[in-house]
N, C-alpha and C positions, 0 to 999 in steps of 0.2 A: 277503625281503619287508619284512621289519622296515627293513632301510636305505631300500627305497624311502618306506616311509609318512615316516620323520625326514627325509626328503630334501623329498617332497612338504608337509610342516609347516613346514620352512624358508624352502619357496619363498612357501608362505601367510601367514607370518608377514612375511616382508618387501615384499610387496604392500600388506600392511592399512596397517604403518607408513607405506609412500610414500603412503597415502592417507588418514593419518592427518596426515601434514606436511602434506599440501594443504586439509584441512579445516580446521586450525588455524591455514595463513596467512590461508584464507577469512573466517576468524573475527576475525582481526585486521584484516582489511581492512573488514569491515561495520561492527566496531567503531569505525573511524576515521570512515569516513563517517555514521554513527549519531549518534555525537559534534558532527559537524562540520552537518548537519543539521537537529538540535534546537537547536542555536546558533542557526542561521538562523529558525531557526523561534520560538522564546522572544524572541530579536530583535527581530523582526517582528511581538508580538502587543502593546505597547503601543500604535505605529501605528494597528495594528488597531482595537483598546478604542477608541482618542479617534475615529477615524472615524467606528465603528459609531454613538457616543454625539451627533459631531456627527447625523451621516442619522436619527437615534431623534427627538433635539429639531427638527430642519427637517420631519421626517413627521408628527411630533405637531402642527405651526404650519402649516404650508407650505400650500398649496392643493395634490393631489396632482395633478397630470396629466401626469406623465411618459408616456411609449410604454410604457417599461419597467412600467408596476404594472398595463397593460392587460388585464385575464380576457377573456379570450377564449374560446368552445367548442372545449374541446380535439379536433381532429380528425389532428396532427401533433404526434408528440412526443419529444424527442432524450433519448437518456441517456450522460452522459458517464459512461465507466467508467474507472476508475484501476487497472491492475497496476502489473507491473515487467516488466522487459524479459528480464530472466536469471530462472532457476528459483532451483532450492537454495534456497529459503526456506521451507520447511513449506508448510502450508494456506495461506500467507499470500491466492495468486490464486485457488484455488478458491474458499476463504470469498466471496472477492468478486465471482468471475464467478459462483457458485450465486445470489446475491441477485439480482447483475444480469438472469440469463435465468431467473429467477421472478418478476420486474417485467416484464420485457420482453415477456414472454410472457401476462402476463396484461393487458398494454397492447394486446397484437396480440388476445388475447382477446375486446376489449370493442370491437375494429373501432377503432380509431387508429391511422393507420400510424407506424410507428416507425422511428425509424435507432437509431444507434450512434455515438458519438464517444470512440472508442478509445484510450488513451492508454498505451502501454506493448504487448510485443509481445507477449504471452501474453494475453492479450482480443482483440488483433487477429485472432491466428492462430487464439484458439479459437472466436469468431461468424462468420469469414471462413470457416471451413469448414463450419460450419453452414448458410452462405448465409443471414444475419442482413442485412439491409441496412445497409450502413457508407459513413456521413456524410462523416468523416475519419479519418484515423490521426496517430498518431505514436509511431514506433518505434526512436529512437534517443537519447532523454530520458535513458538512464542513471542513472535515480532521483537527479537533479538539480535540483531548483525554483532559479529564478530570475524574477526582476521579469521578462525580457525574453521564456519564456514564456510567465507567467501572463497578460502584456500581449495577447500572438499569440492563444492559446486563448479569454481573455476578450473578446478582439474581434472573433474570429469567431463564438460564441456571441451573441453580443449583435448581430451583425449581421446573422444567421439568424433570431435574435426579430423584430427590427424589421422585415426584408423578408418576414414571413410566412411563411419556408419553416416554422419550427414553431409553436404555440400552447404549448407549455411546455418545459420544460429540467430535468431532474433530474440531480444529480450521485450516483456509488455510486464508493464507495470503504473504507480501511480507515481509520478513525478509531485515532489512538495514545492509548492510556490508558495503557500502560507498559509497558517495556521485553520486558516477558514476554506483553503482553495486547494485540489490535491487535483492535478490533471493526469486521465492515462494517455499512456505513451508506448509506442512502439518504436524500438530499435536496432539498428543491425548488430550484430556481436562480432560474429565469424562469416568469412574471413574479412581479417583485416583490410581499408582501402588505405591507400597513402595520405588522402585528405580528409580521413574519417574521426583522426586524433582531434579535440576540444583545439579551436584557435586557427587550424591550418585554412592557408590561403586567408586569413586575414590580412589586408594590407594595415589594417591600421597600428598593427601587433609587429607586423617587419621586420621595422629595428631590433624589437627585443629577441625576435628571435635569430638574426643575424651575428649576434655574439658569438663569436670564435673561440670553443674549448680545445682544450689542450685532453686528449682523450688517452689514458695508459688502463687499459692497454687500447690496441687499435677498437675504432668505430666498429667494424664486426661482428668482434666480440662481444664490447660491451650491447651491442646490440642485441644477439643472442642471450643474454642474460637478463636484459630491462625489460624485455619482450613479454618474459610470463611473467611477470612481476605487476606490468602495466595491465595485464590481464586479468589477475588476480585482484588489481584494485578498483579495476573497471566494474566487477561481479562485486567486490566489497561495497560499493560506493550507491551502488543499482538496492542493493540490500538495505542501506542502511536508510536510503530517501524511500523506499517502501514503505518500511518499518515505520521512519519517521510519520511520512503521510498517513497510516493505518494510526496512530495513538493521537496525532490529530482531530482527522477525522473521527475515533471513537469520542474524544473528548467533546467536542464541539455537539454530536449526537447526545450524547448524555447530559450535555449543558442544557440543550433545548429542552430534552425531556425533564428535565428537573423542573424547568419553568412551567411547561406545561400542568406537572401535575400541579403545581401552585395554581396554577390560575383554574384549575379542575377541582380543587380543593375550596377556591372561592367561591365557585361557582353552587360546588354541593351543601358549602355551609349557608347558604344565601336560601336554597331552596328548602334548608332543613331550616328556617328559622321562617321559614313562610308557612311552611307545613305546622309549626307549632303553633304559630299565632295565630292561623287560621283555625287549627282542634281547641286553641282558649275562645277565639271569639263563638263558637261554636257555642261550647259550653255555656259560656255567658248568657247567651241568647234563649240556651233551654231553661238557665234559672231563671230567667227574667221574664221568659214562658209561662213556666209553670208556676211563679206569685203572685204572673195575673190574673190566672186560673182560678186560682184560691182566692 
């Protein structure tokens, strides 16, 4: 019996490790894209800054009358949600589909009908089986942001405001604050408010933003043109701190479980050296037995 239980501990030990090498390659792998990511993403936010700052100064001057800043009585209303497409990443999708279907639900609450604009497979598949009503999907993103489809998503978003199918647009997702910490977040998209742009009505900002440009052609204009532009990177930027949050969070999950199975590993080799030394002292015992028998 003793040889079966070191045999059955040997077998358990060597398991854990093969899935201790899998969890470790996984860890290196989120790590690489985590990396590669937040590049993109830090990249991307001075871009960002001078946009925000030009649409701050043309909203502060401009005459507003985009389609886009139109309030409307909300009676249609979309929520874009952000996962990932693969698990193994902690709480990362729950944190964010539990906000999302406590928004959603207290939207269908209040008699607004609602969709869903899904982006990653694990929101797909989890309000798709709810019988949630779903706008769009997309489910083979690969927690990858790129300009071509922050362009896609931001323009079907925006083409859905202007044709009236919705009266407003909210984004939820997992905002990145570090490496260890990924918060979800709910926020408005559509329509635009005048103090909605990153910075406005800040006094301590002001000055920077009182700088007097010399604008060719007229404010307008350029307004009309910054417009989807600022939109397009608002939906690129929403993407990219996703994505980023998601290979975080997987990383951090596969880090712990790596350790885990170390210390599961210690724990089973400890028990299979007690099992042995116990079947020798055994044995011992029967020869020591049986010579004084004799």
């Amino acid at each position: 019996m003793a040889g079966a239980g070191v045999k059955l501990l040997n077998k358990r030990i060597r398991s854990v490790k093969n899935t201790q090498q899998i969890t470790k390659a996984m860890k290196m792998v989120a790590a690489a894209k985590l990396a590669r990511s937040q590049g993109k993403m830090l990249a991307a936010r001075p871009y960002s800054q001078k946009l925000t700052e030009l649409m701050t100064q043309l909203a502060g001057k401009a005459d507003i009358s985009h389609p886009l800043f139109e309030v409307r009585p909300v009676q249609r209303r979309l929520f874009v949600v952000l996962t990932s497409d693969k698990g193994l990443c902690g709480s990362y999708n729950m944190n964010v589909i539990k906000l999302a279907q406590k928004e959603i639900d207290e939207s269908v609450a209040e008699g607004v009908e609602t969709s869903i604009y899904a982006i990653g497979r694990k929101a797909a598949v989890y309000f798709r089986k709810r019988d949630y009503d779903m706008f769009a999907t997309h489910e083979d993103f690969g927690g990858e942001a790129d300009a071509e489809r922050g362009k896609m998503i931001g323009g079907t978003i925006v083409d859905s405001f202007l044709d009236a199918s919705f009266d407003e647009v909210r984004t939820v997702y997992a905002s990145f604050v570090s490496t260890m910490t990924q918060s979800p977040v709910s926020q408005p998209l559509l329509p635009i408010a005048p103090d909605q742009t990153p910075g406005g009505g800040d006094a301590e900002h002001e000055d920077e933003r009182a700088i007097d440009y010399i604008w060719e052609p007229s404010q307008e204009e350029m307004f009309a043109v910054l417009l989807p532009l600022y939109l397009r990177n608002r939906v690129f930027m929403t993407l990219a701190e996703a994505f980023t949050s998601e290979h975080a969070a997987r990383m951090t999950s596969m880090s712990a479980a790596t350790e885990n199975a170390g210390e599961l590993i210690g724990a089973l080799t400890l028990q299979r050296n007690r099992e042995r030394q116990a079947a020798i002292t055994s044995e011992l015992l029967d020869i020591v037995g049986g010579a004084n028998a004799l």
